[in-house]
Backbone as numpy.savetxt, mean C-alpha at the origin, in Angstrom:
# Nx Ny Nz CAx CAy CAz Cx Cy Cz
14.54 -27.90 12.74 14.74 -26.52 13.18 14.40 -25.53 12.06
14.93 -26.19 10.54 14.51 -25.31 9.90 13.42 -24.58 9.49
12.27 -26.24 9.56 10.89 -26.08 9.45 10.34 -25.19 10.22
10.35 -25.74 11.72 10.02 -24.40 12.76 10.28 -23.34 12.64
11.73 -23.12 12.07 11.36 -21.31 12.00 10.94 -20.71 10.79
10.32 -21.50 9.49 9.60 -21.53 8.51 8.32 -21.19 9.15
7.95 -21.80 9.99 6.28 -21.68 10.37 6.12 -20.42 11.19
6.86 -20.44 12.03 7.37 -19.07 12.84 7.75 -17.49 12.22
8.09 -17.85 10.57 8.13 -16.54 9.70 6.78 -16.59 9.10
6.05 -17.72 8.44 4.94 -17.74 8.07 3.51 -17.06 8.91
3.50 -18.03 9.99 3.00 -16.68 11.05 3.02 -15.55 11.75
4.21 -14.84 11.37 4.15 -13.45 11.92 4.14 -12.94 10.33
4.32 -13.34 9.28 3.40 -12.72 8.51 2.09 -12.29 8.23
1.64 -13.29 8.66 -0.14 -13.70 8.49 -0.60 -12.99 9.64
-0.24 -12.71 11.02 -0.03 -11.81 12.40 -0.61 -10.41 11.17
0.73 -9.76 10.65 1.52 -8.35 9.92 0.16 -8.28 9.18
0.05 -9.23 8.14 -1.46 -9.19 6.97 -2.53 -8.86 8.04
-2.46 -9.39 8.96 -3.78 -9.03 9.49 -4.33 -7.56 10.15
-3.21 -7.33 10.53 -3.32 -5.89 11.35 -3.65 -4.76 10.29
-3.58 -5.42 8.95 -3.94 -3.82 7.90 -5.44 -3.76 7.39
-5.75 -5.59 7.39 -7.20 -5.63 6.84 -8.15 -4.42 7.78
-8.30 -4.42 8.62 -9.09 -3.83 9.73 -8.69 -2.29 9.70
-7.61 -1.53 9.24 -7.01 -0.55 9.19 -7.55 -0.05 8.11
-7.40 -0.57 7.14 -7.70 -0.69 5.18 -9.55 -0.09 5.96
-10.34 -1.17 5.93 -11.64 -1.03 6.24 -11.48 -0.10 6.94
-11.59 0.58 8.18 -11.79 1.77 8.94 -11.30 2.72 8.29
-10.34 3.12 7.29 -10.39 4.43 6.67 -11.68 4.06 5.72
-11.68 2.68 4.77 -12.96 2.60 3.84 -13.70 2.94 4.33
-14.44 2.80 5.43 -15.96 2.82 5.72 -16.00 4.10 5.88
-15.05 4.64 6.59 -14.93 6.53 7.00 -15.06 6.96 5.54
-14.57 6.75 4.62 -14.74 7.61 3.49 -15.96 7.35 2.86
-16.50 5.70 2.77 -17.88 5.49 2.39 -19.03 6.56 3.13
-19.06 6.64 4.48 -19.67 7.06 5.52 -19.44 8.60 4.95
-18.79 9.38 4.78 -18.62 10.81 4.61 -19.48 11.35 3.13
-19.66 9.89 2.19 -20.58 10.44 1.14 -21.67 10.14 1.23
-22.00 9.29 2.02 -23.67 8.42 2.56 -25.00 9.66 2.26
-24.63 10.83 2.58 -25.76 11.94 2.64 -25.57 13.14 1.23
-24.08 13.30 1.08 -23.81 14.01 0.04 -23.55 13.66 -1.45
-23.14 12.42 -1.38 -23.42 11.94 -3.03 -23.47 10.10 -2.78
-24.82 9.82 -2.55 -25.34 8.43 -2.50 -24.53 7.73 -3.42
-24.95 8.00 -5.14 -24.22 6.94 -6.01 -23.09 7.23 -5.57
-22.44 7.98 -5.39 -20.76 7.93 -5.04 -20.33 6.91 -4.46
-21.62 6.85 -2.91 -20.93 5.59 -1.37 -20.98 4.53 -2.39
-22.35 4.61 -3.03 -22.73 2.82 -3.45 -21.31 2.55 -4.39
-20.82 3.69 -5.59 -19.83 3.15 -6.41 -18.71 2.44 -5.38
-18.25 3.19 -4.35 -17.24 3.05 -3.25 -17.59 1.62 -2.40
-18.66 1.61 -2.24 -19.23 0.05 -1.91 -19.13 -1.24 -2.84
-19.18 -1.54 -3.75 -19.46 -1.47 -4.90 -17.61 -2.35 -5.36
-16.89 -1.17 -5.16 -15.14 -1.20 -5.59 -14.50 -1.71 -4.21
-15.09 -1.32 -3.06 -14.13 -2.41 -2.13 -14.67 -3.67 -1.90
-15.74 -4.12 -2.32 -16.60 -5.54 -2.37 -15.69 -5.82 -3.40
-14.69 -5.08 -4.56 -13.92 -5.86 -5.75 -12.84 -6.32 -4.90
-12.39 -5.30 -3.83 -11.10 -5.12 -3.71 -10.91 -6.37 -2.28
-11.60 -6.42 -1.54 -11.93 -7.56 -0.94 -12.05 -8.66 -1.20
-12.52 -9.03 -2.64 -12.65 -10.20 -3.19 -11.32 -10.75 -3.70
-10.64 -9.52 -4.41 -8.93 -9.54 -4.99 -8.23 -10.17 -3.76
-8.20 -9.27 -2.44 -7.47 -9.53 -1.77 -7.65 -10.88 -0.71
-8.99 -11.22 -0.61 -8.93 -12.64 -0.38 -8.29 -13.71 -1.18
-8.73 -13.56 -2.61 -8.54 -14.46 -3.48 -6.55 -14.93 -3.40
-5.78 -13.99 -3.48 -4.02 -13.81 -3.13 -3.90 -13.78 -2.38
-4.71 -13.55 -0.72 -3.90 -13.91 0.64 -3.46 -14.60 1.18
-3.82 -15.89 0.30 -2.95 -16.94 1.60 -2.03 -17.41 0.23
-1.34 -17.00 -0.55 -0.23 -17.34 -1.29 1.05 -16.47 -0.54
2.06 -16.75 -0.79 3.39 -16.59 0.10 3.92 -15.29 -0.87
3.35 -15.04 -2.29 4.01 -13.94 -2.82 2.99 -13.91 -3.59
2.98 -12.36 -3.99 2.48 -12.31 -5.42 3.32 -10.91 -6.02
2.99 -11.02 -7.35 3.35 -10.04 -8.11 3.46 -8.43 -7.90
4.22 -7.77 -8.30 4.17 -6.26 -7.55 3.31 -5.99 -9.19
2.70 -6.56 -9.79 1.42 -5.76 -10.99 0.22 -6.34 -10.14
0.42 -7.17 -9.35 -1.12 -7.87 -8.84 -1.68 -6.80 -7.67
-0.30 -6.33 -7.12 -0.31 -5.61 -5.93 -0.65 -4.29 -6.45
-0.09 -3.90 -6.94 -0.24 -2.45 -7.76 -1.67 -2.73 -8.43
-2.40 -3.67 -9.15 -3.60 -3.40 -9.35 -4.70 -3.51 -8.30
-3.96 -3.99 -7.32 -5.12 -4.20 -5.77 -4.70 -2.43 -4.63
-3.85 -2.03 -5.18 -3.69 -0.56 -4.63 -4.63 0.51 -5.71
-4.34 0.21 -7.10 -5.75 1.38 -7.72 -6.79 1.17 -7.33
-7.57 -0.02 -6.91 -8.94 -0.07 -6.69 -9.22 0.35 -5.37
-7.90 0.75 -4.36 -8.12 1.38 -3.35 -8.36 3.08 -3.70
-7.14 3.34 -4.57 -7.04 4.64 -4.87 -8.43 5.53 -5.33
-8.94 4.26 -6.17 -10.21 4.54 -7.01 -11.48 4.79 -6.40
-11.39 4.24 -5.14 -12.32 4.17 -4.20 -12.16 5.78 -3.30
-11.02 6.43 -3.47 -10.73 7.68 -2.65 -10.98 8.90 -3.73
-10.15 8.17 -4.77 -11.13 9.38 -5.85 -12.85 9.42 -6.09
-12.92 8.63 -5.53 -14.81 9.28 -5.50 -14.85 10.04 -4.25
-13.92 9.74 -3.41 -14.45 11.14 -2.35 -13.42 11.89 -2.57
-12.45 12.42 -2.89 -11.90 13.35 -2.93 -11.85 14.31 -4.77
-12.58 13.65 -5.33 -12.49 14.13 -6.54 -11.34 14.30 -7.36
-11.20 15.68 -7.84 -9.36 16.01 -8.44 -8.53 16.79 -7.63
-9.32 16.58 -6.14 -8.26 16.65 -5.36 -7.09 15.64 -5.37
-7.72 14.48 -5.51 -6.24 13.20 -5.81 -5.54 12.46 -7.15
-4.64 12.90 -7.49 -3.83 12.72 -8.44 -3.47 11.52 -8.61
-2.99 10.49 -9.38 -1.59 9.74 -9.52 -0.95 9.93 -10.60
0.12 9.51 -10.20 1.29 9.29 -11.95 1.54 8.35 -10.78
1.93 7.29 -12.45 2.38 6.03 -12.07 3.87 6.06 -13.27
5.35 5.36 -12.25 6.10 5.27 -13.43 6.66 3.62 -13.14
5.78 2.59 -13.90 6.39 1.65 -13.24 6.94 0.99 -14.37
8.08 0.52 -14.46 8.93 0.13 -15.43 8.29 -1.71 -15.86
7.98 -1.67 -17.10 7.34 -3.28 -17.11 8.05 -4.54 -16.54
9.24 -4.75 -16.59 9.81 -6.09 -15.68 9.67 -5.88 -14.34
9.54 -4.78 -13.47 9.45 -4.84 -12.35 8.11 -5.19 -12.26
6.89 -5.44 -12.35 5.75 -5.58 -12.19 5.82 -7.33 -12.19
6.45 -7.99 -12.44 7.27 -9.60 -12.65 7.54 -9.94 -11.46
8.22 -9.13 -10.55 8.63 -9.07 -8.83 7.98 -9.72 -7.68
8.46 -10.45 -6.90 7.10 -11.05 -5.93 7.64 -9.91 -5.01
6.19 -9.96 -3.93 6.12 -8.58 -3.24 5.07 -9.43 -2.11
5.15 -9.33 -1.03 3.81 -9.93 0.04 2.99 -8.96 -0.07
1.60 -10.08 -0.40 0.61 -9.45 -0.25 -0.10 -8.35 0.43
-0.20 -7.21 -0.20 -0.84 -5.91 0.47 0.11 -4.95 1.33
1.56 -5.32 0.76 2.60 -4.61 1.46 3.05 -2.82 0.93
2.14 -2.47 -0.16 2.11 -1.22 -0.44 0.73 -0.56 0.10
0.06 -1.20 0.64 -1.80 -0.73 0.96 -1.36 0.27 2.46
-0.30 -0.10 3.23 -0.23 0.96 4.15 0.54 2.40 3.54
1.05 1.58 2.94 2.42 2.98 2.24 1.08 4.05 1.67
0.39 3.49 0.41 -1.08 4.18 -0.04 -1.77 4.75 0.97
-2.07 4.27 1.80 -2.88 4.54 2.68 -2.47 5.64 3.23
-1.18 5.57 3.91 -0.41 6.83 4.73 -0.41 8.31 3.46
-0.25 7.63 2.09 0.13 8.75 0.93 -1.17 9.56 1.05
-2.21 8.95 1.08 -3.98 9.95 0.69 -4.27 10.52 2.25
-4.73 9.73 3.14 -4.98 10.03 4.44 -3.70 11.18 4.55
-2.82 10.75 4.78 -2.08 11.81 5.79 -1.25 12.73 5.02
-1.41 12.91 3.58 -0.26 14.00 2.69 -1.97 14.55 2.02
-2.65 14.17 1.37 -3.30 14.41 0.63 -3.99 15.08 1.30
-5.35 13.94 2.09 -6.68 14.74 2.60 -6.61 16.02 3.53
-5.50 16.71 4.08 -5.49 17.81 4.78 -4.65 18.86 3.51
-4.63 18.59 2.89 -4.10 19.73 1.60 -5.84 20.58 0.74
-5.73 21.44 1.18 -7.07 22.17 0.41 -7.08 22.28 -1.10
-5.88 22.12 -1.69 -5.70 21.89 -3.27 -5.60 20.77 -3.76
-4.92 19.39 -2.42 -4.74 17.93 -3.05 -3.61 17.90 -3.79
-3.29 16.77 -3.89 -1.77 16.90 -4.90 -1.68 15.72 -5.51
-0.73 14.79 -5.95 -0.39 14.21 -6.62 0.43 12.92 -5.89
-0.38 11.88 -5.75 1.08 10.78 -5.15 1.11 10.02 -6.65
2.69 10.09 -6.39 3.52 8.92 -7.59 3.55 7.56 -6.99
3.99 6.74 -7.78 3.75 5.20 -7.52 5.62 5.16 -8.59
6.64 4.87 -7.97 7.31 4.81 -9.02 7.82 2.89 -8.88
8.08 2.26 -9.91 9.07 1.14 -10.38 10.07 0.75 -10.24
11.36 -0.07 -10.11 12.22 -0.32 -11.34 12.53 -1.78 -11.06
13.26 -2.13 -12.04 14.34 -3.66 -11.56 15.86 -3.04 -11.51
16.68 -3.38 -10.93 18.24 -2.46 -11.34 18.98 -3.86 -10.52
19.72 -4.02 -11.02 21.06 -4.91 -10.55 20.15 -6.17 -9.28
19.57 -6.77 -9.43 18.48 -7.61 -8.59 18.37 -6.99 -7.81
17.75 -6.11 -7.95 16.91 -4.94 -6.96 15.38 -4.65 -7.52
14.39 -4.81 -6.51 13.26 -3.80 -6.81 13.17 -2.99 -5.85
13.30 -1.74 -6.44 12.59 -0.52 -5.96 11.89 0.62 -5.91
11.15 0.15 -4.99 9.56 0.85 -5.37 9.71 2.41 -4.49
9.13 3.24 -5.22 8.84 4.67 -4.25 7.74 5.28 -4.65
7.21 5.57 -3.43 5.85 6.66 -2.95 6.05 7.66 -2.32
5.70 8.65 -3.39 5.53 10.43 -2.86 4.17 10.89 -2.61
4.41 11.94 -2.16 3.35 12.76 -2.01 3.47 13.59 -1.12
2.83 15.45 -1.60 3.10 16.48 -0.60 2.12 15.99 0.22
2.37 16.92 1.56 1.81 16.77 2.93 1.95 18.31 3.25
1.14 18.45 4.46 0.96 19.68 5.37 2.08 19.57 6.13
3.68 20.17 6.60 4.37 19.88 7.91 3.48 20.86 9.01
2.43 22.12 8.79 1.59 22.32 9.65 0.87 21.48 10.35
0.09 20.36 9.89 -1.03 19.67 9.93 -0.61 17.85 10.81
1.04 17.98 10.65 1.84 17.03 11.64 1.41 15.82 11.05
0.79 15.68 9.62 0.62 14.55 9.08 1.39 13.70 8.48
3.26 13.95 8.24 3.83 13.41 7.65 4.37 11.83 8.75
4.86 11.04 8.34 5.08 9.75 9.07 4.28 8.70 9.15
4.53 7.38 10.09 3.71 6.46 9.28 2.85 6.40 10.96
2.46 6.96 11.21 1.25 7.02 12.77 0.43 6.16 12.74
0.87 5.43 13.64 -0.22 3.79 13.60 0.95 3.14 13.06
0.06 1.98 12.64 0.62 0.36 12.47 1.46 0.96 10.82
1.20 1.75 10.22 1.36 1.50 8.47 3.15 1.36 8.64
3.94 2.52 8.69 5.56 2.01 8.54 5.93 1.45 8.84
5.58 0.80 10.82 6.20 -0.09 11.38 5.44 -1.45 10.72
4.48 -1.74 10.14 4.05 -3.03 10.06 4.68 -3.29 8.70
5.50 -2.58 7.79 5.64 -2.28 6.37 7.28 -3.38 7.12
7.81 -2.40 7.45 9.47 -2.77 8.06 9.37 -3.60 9.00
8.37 -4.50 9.11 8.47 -5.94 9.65 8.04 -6.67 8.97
6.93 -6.86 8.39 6.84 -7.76 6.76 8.05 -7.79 6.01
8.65 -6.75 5.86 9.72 -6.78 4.82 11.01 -7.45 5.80
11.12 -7.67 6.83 11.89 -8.47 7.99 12.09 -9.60 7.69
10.31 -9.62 8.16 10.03 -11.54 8.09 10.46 -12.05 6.99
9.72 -11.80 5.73 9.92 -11.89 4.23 11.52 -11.96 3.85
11.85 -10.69 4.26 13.76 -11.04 3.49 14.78 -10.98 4.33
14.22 -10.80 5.67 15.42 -10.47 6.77 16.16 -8.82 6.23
17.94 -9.30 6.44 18.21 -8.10 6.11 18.41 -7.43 5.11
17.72 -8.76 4.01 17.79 -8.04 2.41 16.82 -7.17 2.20
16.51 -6.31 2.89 15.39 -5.08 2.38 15.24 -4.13 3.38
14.84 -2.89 2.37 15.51 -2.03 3.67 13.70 -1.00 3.31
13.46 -0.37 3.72 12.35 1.40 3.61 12.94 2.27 4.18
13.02 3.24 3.63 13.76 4.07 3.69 12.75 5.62 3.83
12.82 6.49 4.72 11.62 7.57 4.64 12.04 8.94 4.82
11.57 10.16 4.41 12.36 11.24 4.17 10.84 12.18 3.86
11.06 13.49 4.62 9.52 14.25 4.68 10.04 15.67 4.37
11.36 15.73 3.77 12.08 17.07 3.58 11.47 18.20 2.76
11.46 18.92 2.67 10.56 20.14 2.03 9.07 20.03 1.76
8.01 19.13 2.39 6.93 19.09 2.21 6.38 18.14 1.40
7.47 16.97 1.42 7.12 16.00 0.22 7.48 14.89 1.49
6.56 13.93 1.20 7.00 12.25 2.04 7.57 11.74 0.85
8.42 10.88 1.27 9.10 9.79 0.06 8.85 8.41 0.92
8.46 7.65 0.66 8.84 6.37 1.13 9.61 4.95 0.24
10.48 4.49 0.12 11.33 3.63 -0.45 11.70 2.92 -0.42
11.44 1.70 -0.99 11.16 0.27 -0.47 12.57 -0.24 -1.46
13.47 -1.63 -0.81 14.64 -1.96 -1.36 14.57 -3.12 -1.52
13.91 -4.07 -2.08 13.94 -5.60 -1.71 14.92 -6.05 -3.09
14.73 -7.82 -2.65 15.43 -8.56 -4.09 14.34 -8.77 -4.56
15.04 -8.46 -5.74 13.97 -8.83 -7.48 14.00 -10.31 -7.66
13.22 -11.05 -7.09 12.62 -12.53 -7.07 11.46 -12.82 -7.66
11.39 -13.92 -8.75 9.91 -14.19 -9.04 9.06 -14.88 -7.78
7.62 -14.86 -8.01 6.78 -15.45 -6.57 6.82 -16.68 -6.57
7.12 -17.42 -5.56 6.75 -18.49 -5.42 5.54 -19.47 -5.78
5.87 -20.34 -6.01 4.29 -21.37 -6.74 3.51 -21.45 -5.39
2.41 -21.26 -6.09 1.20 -21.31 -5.13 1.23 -23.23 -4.67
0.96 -23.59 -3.44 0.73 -24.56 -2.80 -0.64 -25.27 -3.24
């Protein structure tokens, strides 16, 4: 019984992973596609960095955890890929405390949180702003938080589509009721806030 519902969490993970790959790509290609005519080397660099980021994220997908530094370096090469189309319209500060980066985290479980931060706070802001990436370890806790202003004109704050709800079912499957996200859009800022246990990753199979 136990096994079975081992395989039964294992696959509605791998279900959860899947629904973002295809999500991830359709904003990529939209942003590749929007520089195709206005700055060529730009698409190709952007071509170029998700052929890295594709390769990263194959290479860790079928492991059961990886690192929140592996994850966090497979979210800049997304980021990096949006700063060629948005220029200094997009910001980061990063405050991530070094032992938390030690943390297992399922694979690509911050790529919607990112995703929701640029798409839906950022790209409708005519000045652009700043998303944080914050850290910590505290009492066997990791917790991670992502800001960023948004338009409440522009009805872009929330996770529309698969990104929150597929976030708060990975984090289900993965820890049950040890983890919580937590979301808050109060004065023009999204917060999103992730609560899991501070666990190293499991050995790769």
């Amino acid at each position: 019984e136990l096994e079975l519902r081992l395989l039964a969490r294992e696959a509605e993970l791998r279900a959860l992973r899947a629904q973002i790959d295809p999500h991830f790509l359709f904003n990529t290609m939209n942003s590749i596609a929007s520089l195709t005519a206005a700055d060529p080397a730009g698409a190709r660099e952007m071509c170029l960095t998700l052929a890295e980021f594709l390769r990263d994220s194959l290479r860790i997908g079928a492991r059961p955890g990886i690192t929140l530094g592996e994850e966090l370096a497979l979210a800049e090469k997304y980021l990096a890929i949006e700063q060629v189309r948005f220029g200094p319209r997009l910001r980061v500060a990063r405050q991530i405390a070094p032992e938390s980066a030690a943390c297992a985290v399922p694979p690509l479980l911050l790529q919607p949180l990112v995703e929701n931060a640029v798409v839906r706070g950022i790209a409708p802001l005519l000045e652009g702003g700043v998303v944080t990436i914050a850290a910590r370890c505290e009492g066997g806790r990791l917790r991670i938080v992502l800001e960023n202003p948004f338009d409440p004109a522009a009805q872009t704050a929330g996770g529309v589509g698969i990104g929150l709800d597929n976030v708060r079912a990975r984090i289900a499957a993965a820890f049950g009721d040890d983890a919580t996200l937590a979301v808050d859009d109060a004065g023009g800022r999204f917060r999103a806030a992730l609560d899991l246990p501070a666990r190293a990753p499991e050995p790769a199979a």
